[in-house]
GUTITI-370718 format. One line per 8 residues: number of its first residue (from 1); for each residue x, y, z of C-alpha. Coordinates in steps of 0.05 Angstrom, whole numbers, padded with zeros to 5 digits, always signed. Example, Ala and Ser with C-alpha at 12.3 -4.5 7.8 and 13.67 -1.06 7.14 Angstrom:
# GUTITI-370718
1> +00246 -00090 +00156 ~ +00273 -00021 +00143
# end
This chain:
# GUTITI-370718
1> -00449 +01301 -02419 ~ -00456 +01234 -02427 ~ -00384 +01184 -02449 ~ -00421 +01122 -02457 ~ -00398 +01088 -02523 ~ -00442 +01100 -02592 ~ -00462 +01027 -02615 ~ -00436 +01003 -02677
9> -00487 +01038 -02736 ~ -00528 +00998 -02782 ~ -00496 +00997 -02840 ~ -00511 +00949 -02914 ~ -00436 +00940 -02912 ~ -00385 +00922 -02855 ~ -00392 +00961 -02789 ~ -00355 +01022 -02742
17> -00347 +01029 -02677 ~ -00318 +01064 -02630 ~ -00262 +01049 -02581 ~ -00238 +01065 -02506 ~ -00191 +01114 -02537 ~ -00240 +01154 -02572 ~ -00217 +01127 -02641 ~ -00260 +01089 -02694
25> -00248 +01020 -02714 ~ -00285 +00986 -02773 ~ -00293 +00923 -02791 ~ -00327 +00865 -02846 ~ -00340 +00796 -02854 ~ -00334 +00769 -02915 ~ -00370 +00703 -02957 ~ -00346 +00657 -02915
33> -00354 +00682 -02854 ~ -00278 +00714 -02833 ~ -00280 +00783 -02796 ~ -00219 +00832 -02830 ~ -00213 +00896 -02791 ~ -00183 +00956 -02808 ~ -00110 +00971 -02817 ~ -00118 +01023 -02762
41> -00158 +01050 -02713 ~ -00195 +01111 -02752 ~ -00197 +01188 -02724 ~ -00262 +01196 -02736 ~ -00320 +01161 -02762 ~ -00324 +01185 -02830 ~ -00261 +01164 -02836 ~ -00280 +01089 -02816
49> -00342 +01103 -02862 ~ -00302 +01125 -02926 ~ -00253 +01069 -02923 ~ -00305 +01003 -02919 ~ -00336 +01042 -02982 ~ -00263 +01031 -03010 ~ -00262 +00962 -02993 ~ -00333 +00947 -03024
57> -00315 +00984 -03082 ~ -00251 +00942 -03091 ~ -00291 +00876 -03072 ~ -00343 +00895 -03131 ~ -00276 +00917 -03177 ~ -00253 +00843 -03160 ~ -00180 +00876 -03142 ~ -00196 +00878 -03058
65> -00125 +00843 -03030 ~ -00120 +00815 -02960 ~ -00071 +00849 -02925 ~ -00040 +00791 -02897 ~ -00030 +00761 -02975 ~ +00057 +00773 -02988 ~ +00075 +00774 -02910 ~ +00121 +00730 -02909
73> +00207 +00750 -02923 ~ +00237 +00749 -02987 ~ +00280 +00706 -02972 ~ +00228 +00649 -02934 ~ +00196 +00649 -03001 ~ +00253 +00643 -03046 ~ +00263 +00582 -03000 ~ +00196 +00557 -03010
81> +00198 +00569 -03089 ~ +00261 +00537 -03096 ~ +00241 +00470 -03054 ~ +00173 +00466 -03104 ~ +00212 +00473 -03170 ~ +00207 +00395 -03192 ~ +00230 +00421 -03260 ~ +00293 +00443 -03245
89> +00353 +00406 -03251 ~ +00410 +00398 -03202 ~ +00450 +00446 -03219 ~ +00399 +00501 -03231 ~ +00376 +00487 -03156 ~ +00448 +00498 -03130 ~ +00451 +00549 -03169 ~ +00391 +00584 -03136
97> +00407 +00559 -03068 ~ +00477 +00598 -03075 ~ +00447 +00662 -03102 ~ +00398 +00660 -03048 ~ +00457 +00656 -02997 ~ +00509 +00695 -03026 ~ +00459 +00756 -03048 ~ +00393 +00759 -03027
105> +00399 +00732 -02956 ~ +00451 +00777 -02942 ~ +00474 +00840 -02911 ~ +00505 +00877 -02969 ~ +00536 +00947 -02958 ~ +00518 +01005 -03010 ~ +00566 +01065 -03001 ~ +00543 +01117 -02978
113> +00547 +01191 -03018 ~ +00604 +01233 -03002 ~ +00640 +01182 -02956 ~ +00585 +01178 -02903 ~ +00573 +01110 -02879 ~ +00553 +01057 -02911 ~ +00480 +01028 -02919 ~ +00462 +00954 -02902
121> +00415 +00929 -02947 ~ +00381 +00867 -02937 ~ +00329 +00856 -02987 ~ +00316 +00784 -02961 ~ +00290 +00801 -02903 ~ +00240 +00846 -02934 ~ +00170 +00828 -02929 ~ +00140 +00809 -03004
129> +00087 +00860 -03007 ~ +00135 +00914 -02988 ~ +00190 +00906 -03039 ~ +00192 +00962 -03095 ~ +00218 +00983 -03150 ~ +00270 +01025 -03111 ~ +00285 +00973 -03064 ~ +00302 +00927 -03116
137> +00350 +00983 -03153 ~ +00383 +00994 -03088 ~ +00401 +00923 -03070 ~ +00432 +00917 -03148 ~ +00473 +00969 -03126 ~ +00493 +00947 -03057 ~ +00502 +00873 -03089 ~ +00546 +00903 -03150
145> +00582 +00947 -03101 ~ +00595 +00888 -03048 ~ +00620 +00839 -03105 ~ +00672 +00900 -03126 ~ +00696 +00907 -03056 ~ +00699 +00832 -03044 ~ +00744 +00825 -03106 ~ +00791 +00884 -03089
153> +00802 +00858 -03024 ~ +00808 +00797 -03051 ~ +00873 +00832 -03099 ~ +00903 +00861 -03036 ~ +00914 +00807 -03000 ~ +00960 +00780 -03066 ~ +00898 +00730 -03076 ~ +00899 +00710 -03154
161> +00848 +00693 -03190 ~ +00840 +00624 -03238 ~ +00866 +00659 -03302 ~ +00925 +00692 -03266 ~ +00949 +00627 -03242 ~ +00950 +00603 -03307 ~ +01006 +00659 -03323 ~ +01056 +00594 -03324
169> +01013 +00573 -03383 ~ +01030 +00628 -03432 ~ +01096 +00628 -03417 ~ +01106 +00554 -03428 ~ +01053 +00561 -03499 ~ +01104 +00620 -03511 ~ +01173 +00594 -03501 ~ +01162 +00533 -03543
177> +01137 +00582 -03597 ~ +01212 +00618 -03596 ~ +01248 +00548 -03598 ~ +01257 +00545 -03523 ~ +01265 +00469 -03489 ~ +01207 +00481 -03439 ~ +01178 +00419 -03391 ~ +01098 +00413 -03385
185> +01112 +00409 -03311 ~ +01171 +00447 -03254 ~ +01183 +00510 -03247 ~ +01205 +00549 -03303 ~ +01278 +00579 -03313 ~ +01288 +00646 -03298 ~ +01316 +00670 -03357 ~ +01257 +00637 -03400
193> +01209 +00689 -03350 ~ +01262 +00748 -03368 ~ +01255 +00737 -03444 ~ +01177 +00730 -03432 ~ +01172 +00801 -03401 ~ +01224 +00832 -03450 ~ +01182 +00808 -03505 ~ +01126 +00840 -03470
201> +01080 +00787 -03435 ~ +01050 +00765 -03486 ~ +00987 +00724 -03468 ~ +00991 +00749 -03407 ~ +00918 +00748 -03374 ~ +00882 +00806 -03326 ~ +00881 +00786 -03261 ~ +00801 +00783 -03246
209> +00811 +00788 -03178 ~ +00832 +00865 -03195 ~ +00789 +00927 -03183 ~ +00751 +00946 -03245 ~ +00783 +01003 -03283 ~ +00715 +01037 -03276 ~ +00663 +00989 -03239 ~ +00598 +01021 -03247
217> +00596 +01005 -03319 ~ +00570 +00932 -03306 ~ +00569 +00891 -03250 ~ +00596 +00820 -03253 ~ +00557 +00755 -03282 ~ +00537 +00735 -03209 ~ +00499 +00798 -03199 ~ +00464 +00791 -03261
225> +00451 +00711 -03246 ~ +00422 +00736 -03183 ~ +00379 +00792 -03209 ~ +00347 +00741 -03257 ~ +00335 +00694 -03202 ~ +00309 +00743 -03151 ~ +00262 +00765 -03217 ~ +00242 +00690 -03232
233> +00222 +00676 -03156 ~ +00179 +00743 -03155 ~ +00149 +00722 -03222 ~ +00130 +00669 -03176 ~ +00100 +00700 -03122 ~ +00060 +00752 -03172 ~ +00027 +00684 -03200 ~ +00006 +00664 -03127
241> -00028 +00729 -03121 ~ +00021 +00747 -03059 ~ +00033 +00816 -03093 ~ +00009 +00855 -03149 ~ +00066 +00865 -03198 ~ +00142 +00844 -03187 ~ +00187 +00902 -03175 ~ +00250 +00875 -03218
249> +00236 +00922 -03274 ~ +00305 +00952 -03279 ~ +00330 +00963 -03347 ~ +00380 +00917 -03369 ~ +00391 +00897 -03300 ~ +00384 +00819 -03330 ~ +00432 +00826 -03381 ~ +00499 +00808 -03385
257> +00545 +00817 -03452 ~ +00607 +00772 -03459 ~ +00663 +00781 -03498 ~ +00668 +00742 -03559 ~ +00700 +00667 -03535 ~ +00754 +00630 -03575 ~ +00753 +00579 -03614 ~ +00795 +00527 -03646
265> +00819 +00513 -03721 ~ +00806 +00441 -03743 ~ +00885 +00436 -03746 ~ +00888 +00458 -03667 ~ +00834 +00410 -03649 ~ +00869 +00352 -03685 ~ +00930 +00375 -03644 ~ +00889 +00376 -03577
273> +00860 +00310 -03592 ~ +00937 +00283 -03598 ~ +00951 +00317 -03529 ~ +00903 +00280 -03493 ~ +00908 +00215 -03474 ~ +00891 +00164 -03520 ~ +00826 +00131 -03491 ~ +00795 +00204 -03497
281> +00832 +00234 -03555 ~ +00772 +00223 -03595 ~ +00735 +00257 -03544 ~ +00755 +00327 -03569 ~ +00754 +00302 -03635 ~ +00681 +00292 -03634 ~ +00656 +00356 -03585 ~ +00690 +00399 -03631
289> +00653 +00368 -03692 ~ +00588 +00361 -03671 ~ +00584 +00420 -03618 ~ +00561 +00375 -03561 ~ +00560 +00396 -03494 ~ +00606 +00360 -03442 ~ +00547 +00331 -03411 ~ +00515 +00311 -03468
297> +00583 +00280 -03500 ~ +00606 +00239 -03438 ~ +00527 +00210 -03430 ~ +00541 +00173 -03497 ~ +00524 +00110 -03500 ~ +00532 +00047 -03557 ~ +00472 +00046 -03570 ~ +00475 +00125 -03587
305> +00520 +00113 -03645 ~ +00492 +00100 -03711 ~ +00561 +00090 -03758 ~ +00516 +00064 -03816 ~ +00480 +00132 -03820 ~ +00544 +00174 -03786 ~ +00496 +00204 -03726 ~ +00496 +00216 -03642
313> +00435 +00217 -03612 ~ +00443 +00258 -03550 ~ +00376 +00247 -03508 ~ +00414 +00248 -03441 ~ +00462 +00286 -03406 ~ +00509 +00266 -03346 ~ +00498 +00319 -03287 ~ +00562 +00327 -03251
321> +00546 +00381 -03195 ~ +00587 +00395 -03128 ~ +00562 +00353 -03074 ~ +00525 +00308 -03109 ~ +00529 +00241 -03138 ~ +00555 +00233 -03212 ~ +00473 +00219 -03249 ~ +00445 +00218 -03325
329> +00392 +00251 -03332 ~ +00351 +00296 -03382 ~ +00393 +00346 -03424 ~ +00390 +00416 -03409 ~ +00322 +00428 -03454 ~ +00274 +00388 -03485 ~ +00302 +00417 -03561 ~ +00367 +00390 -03534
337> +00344 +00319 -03554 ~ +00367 +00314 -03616 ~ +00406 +00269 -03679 ~ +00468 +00306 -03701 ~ +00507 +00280 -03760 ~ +00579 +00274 -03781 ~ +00625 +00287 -03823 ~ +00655 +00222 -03861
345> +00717 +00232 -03827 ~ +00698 +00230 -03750 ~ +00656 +00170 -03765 ~ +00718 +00134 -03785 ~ +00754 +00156 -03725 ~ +00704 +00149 -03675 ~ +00697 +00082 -03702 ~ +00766 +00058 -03693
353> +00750 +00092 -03620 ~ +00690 +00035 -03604 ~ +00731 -00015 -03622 ~ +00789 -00005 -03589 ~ +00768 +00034 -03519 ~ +00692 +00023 -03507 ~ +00667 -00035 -03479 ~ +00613 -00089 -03522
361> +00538 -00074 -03497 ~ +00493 -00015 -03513 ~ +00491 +00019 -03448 ~ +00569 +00011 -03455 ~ +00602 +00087 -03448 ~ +00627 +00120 -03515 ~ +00685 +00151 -03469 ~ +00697 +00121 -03406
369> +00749 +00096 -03358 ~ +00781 +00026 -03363 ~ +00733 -00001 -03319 ~ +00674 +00037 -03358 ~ +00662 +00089 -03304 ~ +00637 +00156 -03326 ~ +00689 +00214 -03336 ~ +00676 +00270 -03280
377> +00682 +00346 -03296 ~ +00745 +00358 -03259 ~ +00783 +00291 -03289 ~ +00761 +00318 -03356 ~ +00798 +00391 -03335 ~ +00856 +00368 -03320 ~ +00864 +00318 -03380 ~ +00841 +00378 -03427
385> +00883 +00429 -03388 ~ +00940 +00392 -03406 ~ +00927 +00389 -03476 ~ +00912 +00465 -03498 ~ +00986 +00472 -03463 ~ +01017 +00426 -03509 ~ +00969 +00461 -03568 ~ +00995 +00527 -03549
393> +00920 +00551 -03535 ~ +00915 +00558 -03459 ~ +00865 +00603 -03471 ~ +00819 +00548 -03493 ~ +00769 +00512 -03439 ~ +00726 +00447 -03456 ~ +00666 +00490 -03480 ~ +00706 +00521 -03530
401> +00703 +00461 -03567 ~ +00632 +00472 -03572 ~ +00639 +00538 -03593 ~ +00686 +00519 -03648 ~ +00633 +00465 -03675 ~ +00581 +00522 -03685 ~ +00636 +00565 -03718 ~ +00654 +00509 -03770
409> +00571 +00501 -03782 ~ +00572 +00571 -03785 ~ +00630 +00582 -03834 ~ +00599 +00526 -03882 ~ +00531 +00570 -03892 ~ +00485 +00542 -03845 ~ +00434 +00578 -03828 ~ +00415 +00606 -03763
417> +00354 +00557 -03760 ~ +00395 +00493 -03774 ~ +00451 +00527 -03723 ~ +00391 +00524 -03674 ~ +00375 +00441 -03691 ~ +00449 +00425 -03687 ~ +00467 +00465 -03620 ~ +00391 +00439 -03588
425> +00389 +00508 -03574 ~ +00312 +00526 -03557 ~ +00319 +00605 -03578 ~ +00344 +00635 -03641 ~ +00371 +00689 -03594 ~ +00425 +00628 -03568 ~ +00442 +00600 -03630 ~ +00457 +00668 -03651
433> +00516 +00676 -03594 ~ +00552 +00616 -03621 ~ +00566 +00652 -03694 ~ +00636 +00678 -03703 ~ +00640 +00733 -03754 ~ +00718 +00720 -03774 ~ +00752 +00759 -03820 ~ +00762 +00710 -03869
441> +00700 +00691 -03886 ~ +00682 +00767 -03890 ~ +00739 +00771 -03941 ~ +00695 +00712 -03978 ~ +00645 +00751 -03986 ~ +00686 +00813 -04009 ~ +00715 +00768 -04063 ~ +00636 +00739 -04084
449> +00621 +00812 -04089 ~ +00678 +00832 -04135 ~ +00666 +00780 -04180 ~ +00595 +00799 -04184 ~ +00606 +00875 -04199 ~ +00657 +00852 -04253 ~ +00608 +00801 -04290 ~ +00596 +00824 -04362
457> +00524 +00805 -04347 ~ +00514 +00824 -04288 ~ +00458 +00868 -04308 ~ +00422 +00928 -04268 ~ +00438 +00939 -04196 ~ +00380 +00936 -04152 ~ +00397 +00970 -04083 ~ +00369 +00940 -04021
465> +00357 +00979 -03964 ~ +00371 +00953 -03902 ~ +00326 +00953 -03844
# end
């Protein structure tokens, strides 16, 4: 019997032929003139046959993929993607650079079932067009279950976290409270610390660095910040055509529900604004009043200030990011450019602010240093930190203040709409976070009711069903 080689067949698309081995290898050209073989060599020629009349089909369907389209690592893309954002800002590009390092570049360990060994899991290294759905559950898991372990260990090695160092805080905010002589600064007397843990601990915060009381209910902010970046960048790679769909369709994998952050009275932030020093005690005065962020408030300029009509116009913001230069630049969103106006009373005192602390010229700084320098983030910490001590409120940070302006709007019947102008929020959904239900106000409306259902003339109830 004969063993020379068949010739390729005639065929009106792509052809087959076979190989030393015995196997069948096909191959096509395509319009402009690239050969694409195979992804294998084929057992027999049918085989070769029936999978060119898949490609054609998929060529005439208009959904034929090369197989070398997604090939490159997760992680070289993200790289890529991040480098080619010239919309981001700073700090978002940090921020993606540090997710990229921390959790997707990274060997996380998932724990294995029934105390076998653990699993590294390394979705970085992945190749685009391989990642799934499962591969992307897996890595939340190993991600969620590495940033529980890292904390833990973090806990038994007597490391504590920001809020437990504070503990000195509460007990300083809580002696003056009972009448105790307490310095802002030293260490504090040990009878003082007695009294404070008789009486309880009050204040007293959870140390973060502890293990979760149950940790699988929801992983930290930083794995969520991570799954939404790892989601953006495959968004990303789906437009490009590099894969088909992106795998990060976990349910609620991108969400993350904080508690319910403080907020200030307008007594407290008169008595913060006393606590700080007096070139910035205005400072607070104003965030609190107009809900400006910090990088919006320190960008102020002059020529920002209209006294006449009681407005800010915030269209910049000062980016303060680590390892980088102090810069203005554009405010977080383009609905963050904005005219906010206020009330009588801030206009007088920021007022007798310009004319005693900021210097003549319109570019001149609303709040700056003597020599008109811009306020960093961590000067403005430690100024503020002092402050919510003296206020009793340690619990308070700068964007609090923020918080509380939203929560005055709020409490004066603005609607969620004008909530969204004021905050240059660009979703109803954020404007929405920044409400405070207190109980007061719901006693308000308790009181609105009563007298309503005891009006002589109130006439017939109609019932409104809520939806």
């Amino acid at each position: 019997m004969s063993t020379r080689r068949r010739k390729p067949a005639r065929r009106s698309f792509g052809t087959v032929r076979q190989l030393p081995s015995g196997r069948w290898q096909a191959r096509w050209e395509d319009k402009h003139g690239r050969t694409h073989t195979g992804p294998h060599p084929f057992p027999s020629e049918r085989e070769a046959d029936e999978w060119l009349v898949t490609v054609r089909a998929d060529l005439v369907r208009g959904v034929w993929r090369s197989p070398e389209l997604g090939t490159a690592t997760v992680a070289d893309y993200m790289r890529r993607w991040i480098d080619q954002r010239t919309d981001l800002a700073t700090s978002t590009r940090v921020g993606y650079g540090i997710t990229l390092a921390r959790w997707i570049d990274r060997d996380l360990m998932l724990p294995a079932p029934r105390g076998g060994r653990p699993v590294r899991v390394n979705i970085g290294e992945q190749p685009l067009n391989t990642v799934t759905v499962g591969m992307v559950r897996e890595w939340y898991a190993a991600a969620h279950a590495t940033q529980v372990a890292e904390r833990a260990e973090r806990a038994a090695r007597g490391v504590r976290s920001r809020a437990a160092r504070g503990k000195t805080a509460h007990v300083r905010a809580w002696g003056r409270s009972q009448g105790w002589s307490v310095p802002d600064t030293g260490r504090l007397r040990p009878d003082l610390i007695a009294a404070w843990e008789r009486a309880g601990r009050p204040g007293d915060p959870v140390d973060a660095t502890a293990p979760d009381p149950d940790p699988s209910r929801q992983p930290a902010a930083v794995i969520v910040q991570a799954y939404r970046g790892l989601r953006a960048c495959l968004n990303a790679a789906t437009d490009d055509g590099l894969i088909l769909a992106n795998p990060c369709r976990l349910k609620g994998a991108g969400l993350f529900h904080t508690a319910e952050r403080p907020h200030a009275t307008p007594v407290e932030v008169a008595t913060l604004a006393a606590a700080m020093p007096p070139r910035f005690a205005e400072a607070v005065d104003l965030a609190a009043w107009s809900a400006l962020r910090a990088g919006e408030l320190f960008a102020l300029a002059r020529r920002h200030v209209d006294l006449v009509a009681g407005t800010v116009s915030v269209e910049r913001a000062l980016h303060d990011v680590a390892g980088h230069p102090l810069k203005f630049g554009p405010p977080k969103t383009p609905t963050s450019i904005r005219t906010v106006s206020l009330p009588a009373s801030v206009v007088t005192r920021l007022r007798e602010h310009l004319d005693t602390y900021t210097g003549n010229g319109p570019d001149a700084l609303v709040f700056a240093h003597v020599d008109g320098s811009p306020v960093t983030m961590a000067q403005r910490t430690r100024m503020f930190d002092r402050a919510r001590q003296v206020a009793g409120r340690p619990d308070l940070r700068w964007h609090d203040l923020r918080h509380t302006g939203a929560t005055l709007a709020a409490h004066t019947g603005a609607s969620v709409a004008e909530l969204k102008h004021r905050l240059g929020h660009s979703t109803f959904d954020a404007a929405m976070r920044y409400q405070h239900a207190s109980a007061a106000r719901d006693r308000e409306l308790a009181a609105a009711l009563d007298v309503y259902a005891a009006a002589d003339d109130a006439g017939p109830v109609h019932v409104l069903h809520a939806v």
